[in-house]
N, C-alpha and C positions, 0 to 999 in steps of 0.2 A: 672843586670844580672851577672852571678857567672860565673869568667871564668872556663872553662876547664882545668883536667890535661895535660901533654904532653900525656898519656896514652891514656886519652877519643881521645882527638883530633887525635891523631895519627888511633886509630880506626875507628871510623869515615871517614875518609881521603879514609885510605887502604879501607874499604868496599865500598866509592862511587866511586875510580877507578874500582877499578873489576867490578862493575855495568854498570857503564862506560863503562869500555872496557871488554867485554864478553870473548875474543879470543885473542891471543899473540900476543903485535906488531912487535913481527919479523917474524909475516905472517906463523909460523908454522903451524899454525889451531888445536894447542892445546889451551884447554879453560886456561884463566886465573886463577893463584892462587895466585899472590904475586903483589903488587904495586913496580915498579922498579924506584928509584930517578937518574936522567941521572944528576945532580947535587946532590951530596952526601947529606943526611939528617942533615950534620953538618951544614948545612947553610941554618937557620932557615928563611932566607931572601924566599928563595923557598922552605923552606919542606916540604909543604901544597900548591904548586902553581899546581896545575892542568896541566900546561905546563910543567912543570919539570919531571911529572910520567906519567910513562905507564904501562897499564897490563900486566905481562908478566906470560910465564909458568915458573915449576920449573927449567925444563932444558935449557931453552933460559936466564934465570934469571943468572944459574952455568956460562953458557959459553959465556952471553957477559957483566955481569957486570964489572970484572975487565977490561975491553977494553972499555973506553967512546971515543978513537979518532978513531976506526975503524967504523963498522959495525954499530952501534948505534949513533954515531957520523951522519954518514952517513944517516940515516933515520928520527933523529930528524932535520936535517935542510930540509928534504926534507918535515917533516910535517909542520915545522913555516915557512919555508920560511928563509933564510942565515937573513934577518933585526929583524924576530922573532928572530931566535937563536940565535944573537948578543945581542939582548936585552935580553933576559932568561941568559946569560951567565954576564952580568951587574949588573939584579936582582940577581945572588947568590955570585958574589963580593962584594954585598954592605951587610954591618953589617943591622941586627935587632934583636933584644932581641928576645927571644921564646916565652913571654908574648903576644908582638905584633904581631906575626907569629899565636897564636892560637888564636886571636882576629880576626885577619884578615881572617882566615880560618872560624870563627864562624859564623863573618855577610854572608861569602861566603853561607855557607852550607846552613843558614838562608832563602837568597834567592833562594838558587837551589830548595827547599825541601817545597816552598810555592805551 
């Protein structure tokens, strides 16, 4: 199997959250346009974890990405659970090459898509 670019994989990705999440998780009831990484895409450990993103609209996207310890802070522990969000916050401390980020995302998609 021929891995993917960061490009494919990244596409990918952002279209099965928006699928995923139809509508904004900051509960605006604007439709989804952007995949939002509550853990920055630098850290390929979760760039592609499904836990890490949410749908968001364009203007929930402007005014709460640069704030991940308020408002979004706030709603992602309330989705995993404080023991989820300590673990999602472990996975994007810990190094992984992006090779193995878009492998790991591939066998993901692999199963979702069966």
């Amino acid at each position: 199997m021929k891995i993917w670019t960061s490009n494919k994989a990244d596409e990918t990705f952002s279209k099965h959250i928006r699928e995923r999440d139809p509508f904004c998780f900051f509960n605006c009831s604007r439709p989804t346009r952007q995949a939002s990484h509550f853990w920055g895409r630098g850290a390929s450990s979760t760039r592609y974890d499904p836990l890490n993103v949410d749908g968001v609209c364009g203007h929930c996207h402007l005014i709460h990405e640069g704030n991940k310890q308020g408002l979004y802070r706030e709603l992602k522990i309330k989705q995993l659970g404080k023991k989820g969000y300590q673990e999602l916050e472990r996975r994007a401390r810990t190094i992984m090459k992006r090779e193995q980020a878009i492998l790991n995302w591939m066998a993901l998609y692999e199963d979702l898509t069966k």
